[in-house]
C-alpha positions in Angstrom: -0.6 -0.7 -2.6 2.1 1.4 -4.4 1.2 4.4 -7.0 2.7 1.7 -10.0 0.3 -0.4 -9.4 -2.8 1.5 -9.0 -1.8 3.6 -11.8 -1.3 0.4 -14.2 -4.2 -1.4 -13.0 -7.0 1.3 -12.0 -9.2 1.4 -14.1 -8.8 -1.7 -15.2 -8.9 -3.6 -18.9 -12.0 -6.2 -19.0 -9.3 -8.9 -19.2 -7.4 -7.6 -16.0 -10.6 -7.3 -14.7 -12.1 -10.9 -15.5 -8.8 -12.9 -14.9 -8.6 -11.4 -11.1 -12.4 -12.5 -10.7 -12.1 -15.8 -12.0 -8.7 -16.5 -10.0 -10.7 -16.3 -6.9 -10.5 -19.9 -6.9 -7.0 -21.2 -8.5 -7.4 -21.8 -12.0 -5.3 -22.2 -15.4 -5.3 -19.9 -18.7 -7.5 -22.4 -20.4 -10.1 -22.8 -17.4 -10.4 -18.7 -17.3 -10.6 -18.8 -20.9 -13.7 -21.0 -20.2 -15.1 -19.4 -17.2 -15.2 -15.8 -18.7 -17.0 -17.0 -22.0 -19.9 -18.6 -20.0 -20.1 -15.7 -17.5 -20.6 -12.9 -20.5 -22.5 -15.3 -22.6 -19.5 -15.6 -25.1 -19.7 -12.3 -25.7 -15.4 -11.6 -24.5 -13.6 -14.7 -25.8 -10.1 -13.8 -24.5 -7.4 -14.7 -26.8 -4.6 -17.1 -25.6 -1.7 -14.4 -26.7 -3.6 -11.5 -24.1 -4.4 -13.9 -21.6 -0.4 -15.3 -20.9 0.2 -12.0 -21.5 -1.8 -10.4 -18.9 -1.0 -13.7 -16.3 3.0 -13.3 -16.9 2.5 -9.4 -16.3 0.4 -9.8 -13.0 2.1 -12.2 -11.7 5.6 -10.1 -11.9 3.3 -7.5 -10.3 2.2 -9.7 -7.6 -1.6 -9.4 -7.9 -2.1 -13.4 -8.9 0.6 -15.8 -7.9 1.6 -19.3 -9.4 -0.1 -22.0 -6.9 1.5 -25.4 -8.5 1.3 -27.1 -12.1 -1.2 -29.9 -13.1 -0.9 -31.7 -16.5 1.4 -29.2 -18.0 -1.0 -26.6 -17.0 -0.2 -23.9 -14.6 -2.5 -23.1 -11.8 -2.7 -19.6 -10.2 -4.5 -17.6 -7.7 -5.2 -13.9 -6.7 -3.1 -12.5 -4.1 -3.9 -10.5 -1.3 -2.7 -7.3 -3.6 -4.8 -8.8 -6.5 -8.0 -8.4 -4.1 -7.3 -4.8 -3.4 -7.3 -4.0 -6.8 -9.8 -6.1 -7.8 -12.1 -4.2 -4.8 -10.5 -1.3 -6.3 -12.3 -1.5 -9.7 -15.2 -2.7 -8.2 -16.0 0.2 -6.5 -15.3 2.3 -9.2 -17.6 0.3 -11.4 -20.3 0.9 -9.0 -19.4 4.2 -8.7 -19.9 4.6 -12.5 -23.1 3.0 -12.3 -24.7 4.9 -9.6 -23.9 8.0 -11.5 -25.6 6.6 -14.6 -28.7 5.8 -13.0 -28.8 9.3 -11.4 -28.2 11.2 -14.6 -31.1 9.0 -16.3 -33.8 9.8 -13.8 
């Protein structure tokens, strides 16, 4: 992984962060859009103009990749890059919260 990368996408936005989750398994804008309201309980509704945003931008970065197009709709999927950074972020999330939990003993 190059320093451009992990320097854009480390730490990560929630959106970044939820679209590379959700694009384990190919999906559309629509069907994260979906997926990430039931998983937070509608509490991040991601708006249509950040989320083609945020799929044009990581897809000319590499970390999701366009798999084929199904009723006008197009289908993508996390790259091999996209799960580095994803495991990336995760462990700096954990990281965060082990710290927390230390400091509130």
């Amino acid at each position: 992984m190059d320093a451009h990368i992990k320097k854009v996408y480390v730490p990560m936005t929630e959106t970044g962060f939820y679209i590379l989750l959700c694009l384990q398994e190919p999906n559309h804008g629509y069907g994260i859009v979906q997926k990430v309201k039931e998983l937070t309980k509608e509490e991040i509704i991601l708006s249509p103009g950040t989320m083609y945003g945020s799929l044009s931008k990581m897809e000319k970065d590499q970390l999701i990749q366009f798999v084929k197009e199904e009723e006008k709709r197009k289908i993508y999927q996390i790259t091999e890059l996209g799960k580095e950074v994803l495991a990336l972020e995760l462990k700096r999330i954990e990281r965060l919260y082990q710290n927390a939990k230390e400091m509130s003993k």
